[in-house]
Structure formats: structure tokens, C-alpha cells
C-alpha positions as CSV (number, residue, x, y, z in Angstrom):
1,X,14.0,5.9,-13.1
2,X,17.1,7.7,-14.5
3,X,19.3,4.5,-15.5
4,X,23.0,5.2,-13.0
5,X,26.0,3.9,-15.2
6,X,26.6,0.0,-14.0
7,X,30.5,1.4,-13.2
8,X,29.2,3.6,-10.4
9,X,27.2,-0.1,-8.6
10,X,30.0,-1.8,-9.1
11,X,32.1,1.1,-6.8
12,X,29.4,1.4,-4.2
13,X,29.1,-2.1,-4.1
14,X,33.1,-1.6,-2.8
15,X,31.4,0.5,0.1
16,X,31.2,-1.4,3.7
17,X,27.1,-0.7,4.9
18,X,28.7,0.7,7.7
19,X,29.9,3.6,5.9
20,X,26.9,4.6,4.6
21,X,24.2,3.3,7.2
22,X,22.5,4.3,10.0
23,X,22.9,1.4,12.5
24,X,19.3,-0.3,13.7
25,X,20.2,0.1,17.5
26,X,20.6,3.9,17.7
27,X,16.6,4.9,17.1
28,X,15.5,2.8,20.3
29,X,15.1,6.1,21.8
30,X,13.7,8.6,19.5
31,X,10.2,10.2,20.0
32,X,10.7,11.2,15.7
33,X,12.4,9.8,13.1
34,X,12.7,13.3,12.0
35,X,13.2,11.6,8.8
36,X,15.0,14.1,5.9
37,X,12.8,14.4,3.0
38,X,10.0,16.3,1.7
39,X,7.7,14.0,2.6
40,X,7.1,10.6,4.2
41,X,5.3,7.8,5.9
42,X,5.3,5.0,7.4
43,X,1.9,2.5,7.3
44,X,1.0,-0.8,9.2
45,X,0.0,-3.4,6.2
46,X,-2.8,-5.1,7.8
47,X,-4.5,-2.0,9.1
48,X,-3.8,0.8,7.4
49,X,-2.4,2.5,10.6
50,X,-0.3,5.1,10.0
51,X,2.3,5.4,12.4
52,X,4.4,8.3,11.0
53,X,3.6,11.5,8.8
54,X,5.5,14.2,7.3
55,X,3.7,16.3,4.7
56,X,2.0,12.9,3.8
57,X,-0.4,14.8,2.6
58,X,1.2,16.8,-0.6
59,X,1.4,15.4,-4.3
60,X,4.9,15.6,-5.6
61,X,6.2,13.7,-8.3
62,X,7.0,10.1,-7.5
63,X,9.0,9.3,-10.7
64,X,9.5,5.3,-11.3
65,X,7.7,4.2,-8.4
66,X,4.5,4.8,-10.7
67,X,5.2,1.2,-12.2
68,X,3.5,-0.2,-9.0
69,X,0.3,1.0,-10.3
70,X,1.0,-0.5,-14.2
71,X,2.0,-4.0,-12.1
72,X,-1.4,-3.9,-10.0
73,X,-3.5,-3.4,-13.2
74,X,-1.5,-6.4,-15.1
75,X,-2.0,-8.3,-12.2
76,X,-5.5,-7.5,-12.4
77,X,-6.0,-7.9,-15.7
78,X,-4.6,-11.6,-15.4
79,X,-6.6,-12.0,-12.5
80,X,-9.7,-11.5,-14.4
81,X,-8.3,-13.3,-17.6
82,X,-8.1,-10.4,-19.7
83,X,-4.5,-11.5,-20.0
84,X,-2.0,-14.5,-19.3
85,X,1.3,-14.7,-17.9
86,X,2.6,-16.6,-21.5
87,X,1.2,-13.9,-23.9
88,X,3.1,-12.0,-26.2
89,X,3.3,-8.3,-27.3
90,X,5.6,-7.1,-29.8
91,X,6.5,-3.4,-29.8
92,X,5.9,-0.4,-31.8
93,X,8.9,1.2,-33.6
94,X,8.9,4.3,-31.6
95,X,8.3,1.9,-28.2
96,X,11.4,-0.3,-29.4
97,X,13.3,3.5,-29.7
98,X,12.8,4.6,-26.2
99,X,13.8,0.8,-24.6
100,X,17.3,1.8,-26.5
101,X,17.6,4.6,-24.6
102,X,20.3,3.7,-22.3
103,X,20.0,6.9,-20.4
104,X,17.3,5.6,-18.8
105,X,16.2,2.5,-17.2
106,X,15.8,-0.2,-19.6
107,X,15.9,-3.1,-21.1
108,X,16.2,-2.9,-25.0
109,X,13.8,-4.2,-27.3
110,X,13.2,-4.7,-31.2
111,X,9.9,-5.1,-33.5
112,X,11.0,-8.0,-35.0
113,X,10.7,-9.8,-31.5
114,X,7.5,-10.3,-28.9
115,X,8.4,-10.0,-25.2
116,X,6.1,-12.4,-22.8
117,X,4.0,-10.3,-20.2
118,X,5.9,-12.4,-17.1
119,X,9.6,-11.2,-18.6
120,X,7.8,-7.6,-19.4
121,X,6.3,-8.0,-15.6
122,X,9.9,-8.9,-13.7
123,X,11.7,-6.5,-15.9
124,X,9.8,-3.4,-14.5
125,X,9.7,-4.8,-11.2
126,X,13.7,-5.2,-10.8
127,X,15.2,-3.3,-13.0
128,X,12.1,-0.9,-13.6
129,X,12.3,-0.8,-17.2
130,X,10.5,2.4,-18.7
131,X,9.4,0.7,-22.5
132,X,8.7,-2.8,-20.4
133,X,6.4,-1.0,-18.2
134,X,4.7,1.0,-21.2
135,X,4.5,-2.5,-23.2
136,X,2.4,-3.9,-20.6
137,X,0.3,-0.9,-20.7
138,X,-0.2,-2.1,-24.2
139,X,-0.9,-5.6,-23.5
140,X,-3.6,-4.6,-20.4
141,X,-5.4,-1.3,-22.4
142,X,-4.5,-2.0,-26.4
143,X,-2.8,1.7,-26.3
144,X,-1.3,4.4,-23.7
145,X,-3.7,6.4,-23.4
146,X,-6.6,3.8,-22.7
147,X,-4.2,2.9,-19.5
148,X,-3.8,6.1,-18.4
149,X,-7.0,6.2,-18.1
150,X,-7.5,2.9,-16.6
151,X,-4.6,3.7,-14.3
152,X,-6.6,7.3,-12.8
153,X,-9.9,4.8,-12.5
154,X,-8.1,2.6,-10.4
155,X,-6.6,5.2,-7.7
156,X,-9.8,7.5,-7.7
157,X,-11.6,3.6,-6.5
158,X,-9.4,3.9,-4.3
159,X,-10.4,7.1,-2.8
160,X,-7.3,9.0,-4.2
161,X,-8.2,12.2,-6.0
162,X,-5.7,14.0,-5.8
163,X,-3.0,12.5,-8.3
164,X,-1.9,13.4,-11.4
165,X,-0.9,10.3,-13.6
166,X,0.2,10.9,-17.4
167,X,2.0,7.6,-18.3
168,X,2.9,4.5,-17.0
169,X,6.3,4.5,-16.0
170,X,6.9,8.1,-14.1
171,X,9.3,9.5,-16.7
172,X,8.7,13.1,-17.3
173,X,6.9,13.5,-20.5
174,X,9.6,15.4,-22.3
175,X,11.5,11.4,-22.1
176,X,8.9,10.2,-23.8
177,X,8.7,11.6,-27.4
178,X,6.7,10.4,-30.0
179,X,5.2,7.5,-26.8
180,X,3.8,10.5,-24.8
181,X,-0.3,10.6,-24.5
182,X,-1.8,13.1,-26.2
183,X,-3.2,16.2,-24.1
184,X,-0.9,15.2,-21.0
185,X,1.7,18.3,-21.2
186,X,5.1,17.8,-22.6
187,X,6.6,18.7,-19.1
188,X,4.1,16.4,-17.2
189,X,5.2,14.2,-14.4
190,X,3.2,11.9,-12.4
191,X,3.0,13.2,-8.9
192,X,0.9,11.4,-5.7
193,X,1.3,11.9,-1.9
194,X,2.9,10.3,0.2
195,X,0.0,8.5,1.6
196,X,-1.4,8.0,-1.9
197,X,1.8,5.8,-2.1
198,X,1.3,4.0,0.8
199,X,-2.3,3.1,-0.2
200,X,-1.5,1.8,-3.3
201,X,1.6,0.1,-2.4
202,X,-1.0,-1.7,0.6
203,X,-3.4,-2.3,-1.6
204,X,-1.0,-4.2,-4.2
205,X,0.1,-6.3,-0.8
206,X,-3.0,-7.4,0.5
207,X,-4.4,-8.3,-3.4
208,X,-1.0,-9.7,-4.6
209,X,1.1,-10.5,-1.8
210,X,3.3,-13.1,-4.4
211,X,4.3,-9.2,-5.4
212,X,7.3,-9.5,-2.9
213,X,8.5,-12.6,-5.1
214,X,9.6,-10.6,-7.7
215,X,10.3,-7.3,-5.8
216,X,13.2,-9.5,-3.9
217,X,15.4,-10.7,-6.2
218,X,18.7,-8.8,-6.6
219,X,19.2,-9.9,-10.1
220,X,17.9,-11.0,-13.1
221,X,19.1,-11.7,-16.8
222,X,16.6,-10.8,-19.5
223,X,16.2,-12.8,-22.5
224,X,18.9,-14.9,-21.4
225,X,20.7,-16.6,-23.8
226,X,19.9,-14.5,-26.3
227,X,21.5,-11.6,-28.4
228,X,20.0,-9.5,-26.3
229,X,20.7,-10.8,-22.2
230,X,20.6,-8.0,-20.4
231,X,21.9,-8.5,-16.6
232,X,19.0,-6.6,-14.4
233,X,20.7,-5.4,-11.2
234,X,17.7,-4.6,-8.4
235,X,17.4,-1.0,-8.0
236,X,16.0,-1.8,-4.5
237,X,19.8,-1.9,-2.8
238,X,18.5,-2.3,0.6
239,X,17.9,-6.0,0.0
240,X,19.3,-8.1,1.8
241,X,22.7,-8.7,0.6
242,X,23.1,-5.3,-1.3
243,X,25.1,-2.2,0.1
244,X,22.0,-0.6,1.8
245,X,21.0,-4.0,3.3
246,X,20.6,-3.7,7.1
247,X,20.8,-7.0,9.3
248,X,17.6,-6.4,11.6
249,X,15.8,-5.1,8.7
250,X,14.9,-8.0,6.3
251,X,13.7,-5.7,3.5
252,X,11.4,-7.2,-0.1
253,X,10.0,-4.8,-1.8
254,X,8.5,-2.6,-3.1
255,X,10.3,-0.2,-5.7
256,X,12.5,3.2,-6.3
257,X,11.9,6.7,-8.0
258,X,14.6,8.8,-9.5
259,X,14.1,12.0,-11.3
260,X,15.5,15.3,-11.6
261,X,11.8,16.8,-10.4
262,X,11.1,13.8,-7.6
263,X,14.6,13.3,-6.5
264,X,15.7,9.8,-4.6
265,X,12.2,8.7,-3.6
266,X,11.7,4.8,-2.5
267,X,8.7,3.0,-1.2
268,X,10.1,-0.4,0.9
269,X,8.1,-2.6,3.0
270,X,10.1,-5.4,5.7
271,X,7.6,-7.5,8.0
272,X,9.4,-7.7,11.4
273,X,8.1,-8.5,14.8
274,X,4.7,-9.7,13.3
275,X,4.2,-6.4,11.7
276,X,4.5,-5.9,7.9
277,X,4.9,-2.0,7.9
278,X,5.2,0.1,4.2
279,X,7.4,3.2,4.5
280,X,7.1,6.3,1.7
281,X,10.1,8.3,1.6
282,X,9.9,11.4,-1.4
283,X,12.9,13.1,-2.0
284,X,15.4,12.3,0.3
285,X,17.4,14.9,0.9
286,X,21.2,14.0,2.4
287,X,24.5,13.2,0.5
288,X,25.8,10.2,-1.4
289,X,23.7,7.4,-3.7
290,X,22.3,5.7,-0.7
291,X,20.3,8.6,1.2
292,X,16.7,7.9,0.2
293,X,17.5,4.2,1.8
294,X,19.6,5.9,4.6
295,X,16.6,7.8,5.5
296,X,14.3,4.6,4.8
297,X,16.5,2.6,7.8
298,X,15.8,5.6,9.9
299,X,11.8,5.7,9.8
300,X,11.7,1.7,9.7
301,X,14.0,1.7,13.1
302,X,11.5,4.6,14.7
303,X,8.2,2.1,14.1
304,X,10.3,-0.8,14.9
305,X,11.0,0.5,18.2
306,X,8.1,2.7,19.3
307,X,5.2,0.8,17.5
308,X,3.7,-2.7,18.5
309,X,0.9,-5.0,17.0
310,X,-1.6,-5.4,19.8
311,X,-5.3,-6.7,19.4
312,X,-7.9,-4.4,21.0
313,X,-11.1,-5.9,20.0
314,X,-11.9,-10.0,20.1
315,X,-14.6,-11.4,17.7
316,X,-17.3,-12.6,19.8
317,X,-16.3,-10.8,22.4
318,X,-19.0,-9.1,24.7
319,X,-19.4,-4.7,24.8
320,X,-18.8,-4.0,28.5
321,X,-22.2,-2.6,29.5
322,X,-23.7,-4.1,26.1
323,X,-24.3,-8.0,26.5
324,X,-27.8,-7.4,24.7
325,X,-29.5,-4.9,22.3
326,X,-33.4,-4.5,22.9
327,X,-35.7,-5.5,19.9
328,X,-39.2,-3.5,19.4
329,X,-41.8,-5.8,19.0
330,X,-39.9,-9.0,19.3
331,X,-40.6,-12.4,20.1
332,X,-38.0,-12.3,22.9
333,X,-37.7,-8.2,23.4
334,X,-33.8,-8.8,23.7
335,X,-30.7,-10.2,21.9
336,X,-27.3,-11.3,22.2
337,X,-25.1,-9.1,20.9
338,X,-20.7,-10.0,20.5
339,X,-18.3,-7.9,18.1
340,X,-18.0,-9.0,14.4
341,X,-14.8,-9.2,14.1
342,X,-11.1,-9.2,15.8
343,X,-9.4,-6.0,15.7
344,X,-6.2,-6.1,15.4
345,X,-3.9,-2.8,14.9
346,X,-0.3,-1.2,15.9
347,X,-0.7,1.2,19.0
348,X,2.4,3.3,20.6
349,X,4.9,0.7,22.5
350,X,4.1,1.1,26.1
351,X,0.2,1.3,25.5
352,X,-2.5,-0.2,28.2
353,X,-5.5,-0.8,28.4
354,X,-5.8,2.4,30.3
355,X,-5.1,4.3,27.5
356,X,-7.6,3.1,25.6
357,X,-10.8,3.8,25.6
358,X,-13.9,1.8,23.8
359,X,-17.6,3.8,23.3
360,X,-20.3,1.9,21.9
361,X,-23.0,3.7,19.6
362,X,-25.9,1.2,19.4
363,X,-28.5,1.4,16.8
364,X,-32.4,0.9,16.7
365,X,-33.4,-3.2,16.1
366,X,-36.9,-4.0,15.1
367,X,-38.3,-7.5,14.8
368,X,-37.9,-9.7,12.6
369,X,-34.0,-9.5,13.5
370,X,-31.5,-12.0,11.8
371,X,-28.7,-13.9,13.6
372,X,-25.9,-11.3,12.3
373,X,-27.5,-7.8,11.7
374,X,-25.8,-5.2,12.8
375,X,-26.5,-3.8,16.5
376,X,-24.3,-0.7,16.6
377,X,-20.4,0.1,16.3
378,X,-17.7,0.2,18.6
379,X,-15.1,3.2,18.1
380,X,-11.7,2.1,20.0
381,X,-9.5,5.0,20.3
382,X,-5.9,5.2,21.6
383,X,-4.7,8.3,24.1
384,X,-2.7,10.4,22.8
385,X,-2.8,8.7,19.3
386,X,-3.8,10.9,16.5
387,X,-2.7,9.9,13.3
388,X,-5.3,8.0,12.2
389,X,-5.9,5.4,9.6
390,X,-4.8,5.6,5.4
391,X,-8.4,4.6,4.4
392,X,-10.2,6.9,7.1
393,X,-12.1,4.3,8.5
394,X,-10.6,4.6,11.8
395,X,-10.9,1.6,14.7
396,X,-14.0,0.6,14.2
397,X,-16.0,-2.6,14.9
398,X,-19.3,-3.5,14.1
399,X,-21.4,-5.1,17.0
400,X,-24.2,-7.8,15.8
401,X,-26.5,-10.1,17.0
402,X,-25.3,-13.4,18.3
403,X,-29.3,-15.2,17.9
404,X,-32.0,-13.9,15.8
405,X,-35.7,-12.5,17.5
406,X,-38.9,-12.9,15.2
407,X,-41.8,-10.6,15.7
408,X,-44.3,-11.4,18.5
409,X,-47.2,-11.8,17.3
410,X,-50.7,-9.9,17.6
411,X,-51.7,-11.3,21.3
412,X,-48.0,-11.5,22.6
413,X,-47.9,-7.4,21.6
414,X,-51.3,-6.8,22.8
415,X,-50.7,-7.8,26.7
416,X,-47.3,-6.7,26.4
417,X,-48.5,-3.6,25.7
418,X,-51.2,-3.8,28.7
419,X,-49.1,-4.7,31.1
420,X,-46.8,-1.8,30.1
421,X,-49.6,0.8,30.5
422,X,-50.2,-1.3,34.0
423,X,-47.3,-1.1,35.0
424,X,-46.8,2.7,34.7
425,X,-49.7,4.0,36.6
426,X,-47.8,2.9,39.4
């Protein structure tokens, strides 16, 4: 993210949030956000729900908001012990270069000093520093291009195909210099939809919710007590506390974008009435410093206030119509069958069970059957409700067998099967 001059925080700090906010209580009644951007979204956590859409669909560069991805594969990485928290990296020459750029975000480092992956981790995360992101590239891949690399892996698993990664920050390439990866195009930005946002940013939450730690605090001094301390201001201004903050929403996370191809861009997640909801907002368009947050307020008040959490399937609860699933050729000819699991989503405020509607699609069971196999699916859909779900899977549920049915055996089949005939003649 383009580094703003500290002079121009310190005067919008000066700035009441009521001059510059769009008050909670006013979107109560809106049927859209009608949110001012080129694109956005806004996701339930848990589910992957998506409760609002505009050109969600559309890669466009997301500038310093890429660092997410670099922070999921270090956390990775430690996960798997390819790397600790305590390990140290020291820089390349032309690295150290750009992290003295102070035209951009950063925090500046030298080669005759190693930087520890957790002050490399927290100083991408706050103050989204553009070396300290492409250090821990480093320390996860050995060089830039491996992580790249590693970086595209990691979204395609993901199902996302259509974004174009070519560092790990989001500067454009022409920032870069001598650091760019070779073959990438001078002029190359990262670009990802808006839902490609929202996925990742999800699936950063639900594999590293202690994420929203880091994302949270306002500020930070790096290498403190050193020649170098560098006070880290959060970019993230609609913290609580900041001059975006909003009272009702009790924002952590998750990171900005700023470039002159991207514009104000900011992916933010709040939990609030038992929903933690994610909200994508690329290029805001509007006046003043604040607008991509102005327009973030704006789409978090429209779920707030006509989205709910509501849970439309029980585990263990029965299928209406569907207490048992026949077996062919078992012991018992029928078993128990209950839903797998509880499904719990976000449906339009106002919703009832009237406007929802459950089918069942049962499939064929053949003895031996396990306690647990799968029976069939139940598809819940919601009237009217057409958005769908991030990951495509939609409201499913899958049905299985409460008690397990061995095969008859050779007799029990045989006078089964002449009674059957029997029993048909007449």
C-alpha cells in the first residue's frame, strides 16, 4: 500500500467520525447497500453465505491486501514446522533498498541485521510493510519466485483460477526493481475478485482465527528500542478507536489496498449479533481518505440489518417423509436414517419456515450397510434467495444411517424372495 505522509493521520485524526461517517441506524431500511465501488461483497464466516454481490465476480487489482495470502502461507508454513515464530532472516541488499523506500509502506531494514518472522509477521499485518512481506516470502519459499508460485498453488486449492498473483505484497511491479520475479511483466499487478477476496480472507479465519490478534492492534513500534523504532500506525482506521471506528460496529481485521491501478480497496470482518460476516470493498469510489471505510460501514449496516443467523437443519434430526432408507438384501430390509450434521447459515431477516423449502434425494443402500453411510442429501433452499454460497456447495446436508443392516443371509433371501413372488400373484 502506497505509504500516506504521517502529517496527513495526524489531521484526520483531528476529524470528528461524524463528519466523515455514515451513521449505523440509517440502513435499517434499505433493500441495497448500493454500496459505491467497482466491486464488492459481503460473506457470512461460518458458511460461506454470501449475502451481497456487486461485480463480485471480476478480477481487479487488490494492491496490499495480497499480504493476506503471504500471512496464510507463513502461518502455514509454521503450522507444519517448516518455520518458527523465533527465526531469523536477514535481507538481501536490493531487499534492504526497497524497505527504505519511504514512498511506500515500510518499515526500513539493513543487511547487517536479521529480522525475526513474528516482527516480519506483525509488521505486514499493521503497518503492511512491502520488504517485510517479501522477507517472509524468503523465509517460507528460500526466494520470490518459489512463493509466487507457492502463493498461485495455494488459491488454485482453493478453487480460485482466476487470479493473477506476481509478488507478495501487491505493489505494481514497476515498485519493485531489481526484487521483481522474473517473467511477471514490469507493469504487473496482482488482481483477484471480489469473492476471491472473501474466500481467502474466510479461509485465513477459520484456519487462523488468532489472525484477528494482530490485525487489531492500532499500533505497534518496530524494533523498539533500537536505532531503528519505527512507530506502526494500523492502516485499518475503522478500528475501534480510530477515525473510521463506528460504535455498533466492533471492527478486527482484516487489511487495506492502495494503489493508483486498485484505488482505496479494504477487506474488514466485525462479528456482531452471533454472525462474523467478511466484507470486500475494491475501489471505492467517493471523496476524502476515509471512503473505502465509509462505504465498508454502509454494506456491514445492510447485512447487519436485513440478514440473520438461523439454523435450518438439526443433526440427528429426522427427513419429514424419510424416517428410514430401504436396504436390498439386508438383514433388517430398513434403516434409521437422521441428518449428519447441523446446518447453520444466514437467511433474509423476516424468513419462515414457509419460505423454506427442504427436498430430499435419497440414494440406493445395499447390505452390508455401516452405522454412518450416507443415505442421500438434503438440499434446503431459501425463497427468493439467490445468491448462493462462496465455495458453491450450496445448503446441503448429508442424510446417513443412524444403525447399521448386515446382509441376510442365503435362506432369509430365499423365502423373502418367495413370499414376494406370493405375494404378487394376488
Amino acid at each position: 500500500m502506497k505509504k500516506l505522509f504521517k502529517v496527513v493521520v495526524a489531521l484526520l485524526a483531528a476529524i470528528t467520525v461524524a463528519s466523515v461517517a455514515v451513521p449505523v441506524a440509517t440502513a435499517h431500511a434499505a433493500t441495497d447497500a448500493n454500496i459505491n465501488a467497482s466491486a464488492a461483497i459481503a460473506i457470512d464466516a461460518d458458511s460461506g453465505k454470501i449475502m451481497y454481490a456487486k461485480n463480485a465476480n471480476q478480477a481487479l487489482p487488490v494492491a496490499s491486501m495480497s499480504k493476506l495470502l503471504t500471512i496464510y502461507l507463513v502461518r502455514e508454513a509454521i503450522k507444519q514446522g517448516k518455520i518458527k515464530w523465533t527465526d531469523t532472516i536477514r535481507p538481501s541488499k536490493a531487499l534492504a533498498a526497497l524497505s527504505q523506500n519511504r514512498s511506500l509502506s515500510n518499515v526500513p531494514m539493513r543487511t547487517d541485521t536479521t529480522y525475526t518472522v513474528k516482527e516480519l509477521y506483525q509488521a505486514t499485518l499493521i503497518y503492511s510493510a512491502d520488504a517485510a512481506a517479501m522477507l517472509l516470502g524468503d523465509a517460507v519459499a528460500g526466494n520470490q519466485t518459489k512463493f509466487v508460485q507457492m502463493m498461485n498453488n495455494k488459491l488454485q486449492s482453493w478453487g480460485i483460477k482466476d487470479a493473477t498473483i506476481v509478488n507478495a505484497n501487491g505493489l505494481n511491479n514497476s515498485d519493485l526493481g531489481s526484487n521483481m520475479v522474473p517473467g511477471t511483466g514490469k507493469n504487473a499487478e496482482n488482481k483477484m475478485s471480489a469473492k476471491d477476496m472473501a474466500i481467502l480472507a474466510r479461509n485465513l479465519l477459520k484456519d487462523y482465527p488468532d489472525v484477528l490478534k494482530t490485525t487489531s492492534i492500532t499500533k505497534m513500534t518496530f524494533r523498539k528500542g533500537t536505532k531503528d523504532a519505527t512507530e506502526m500506525d494500523n492502516w485499518d482506521w475503522m478500528l475501534p478507536g480510530l477515525i473510521a471506528s463506528y460504535s455498533k460496529l466492533k471492527v478486527d481485521g482484516l487489511k487495506t489496498g492502495t494503489s493508483d491501478e486498485a484505488g482505496d480497496c479494504f477487506t474488514g470482518t466485525v462479528k456482531i449479533n452471533g454472525m462474523r460476516m467478511i466484507t470486500v470493498v475494491l475501489h471505492a469510489n467517493g471523496s476524502g481518505t476515509t471512503k473505502r471505510f465509509v462505504q465498508t460501514a454502509k454494506l456491514m449496516s445492510y447485512v447487519v440489518h436485513n440478514w440473520q443467523t438461523a439454523t435450518l437443519v438439526k443433526k440427528g434430526g429426522t427427513v419429514k417423509g424419510h424416517k428410514t432408507a430401504t436396504v436390498t438384501k439386508g438383514k433388517s430390509k430398513t434403516v434409521a436414517i437422521a441428518a449428519s450434521r447441523t446446518l447453520k447459515t444466514v437467511v433474509p431477516t423476516g424468513t419462515t419456515s414457509a419460505n423454506i423449502t427442504k427436498t430430499y434425494t435419497s440414494k440406493k443402500l445395499a447390505a452390508p450397510v455401516k452405522r454412518g453411510a450416507t443415505a442421500g442429501t438434503l438440499d434446503v433452499k431459501v425463497k427468493g434467495d439467490n445468491l448462493g454460497y462462496v465455495d458453491g456447495a450450496g445448503s446441503k446436508v448429508a442424510v446417513t444411517t443412524k444403525t447399521a443392516d448386515a446382509k441376510a443371509g442365503f435362506f432369509r433371501l430365499l423365502f423373502r424372495g418367495i413370499g414376494e413372488f406370493f405375494s404378487n400373484l394376488f
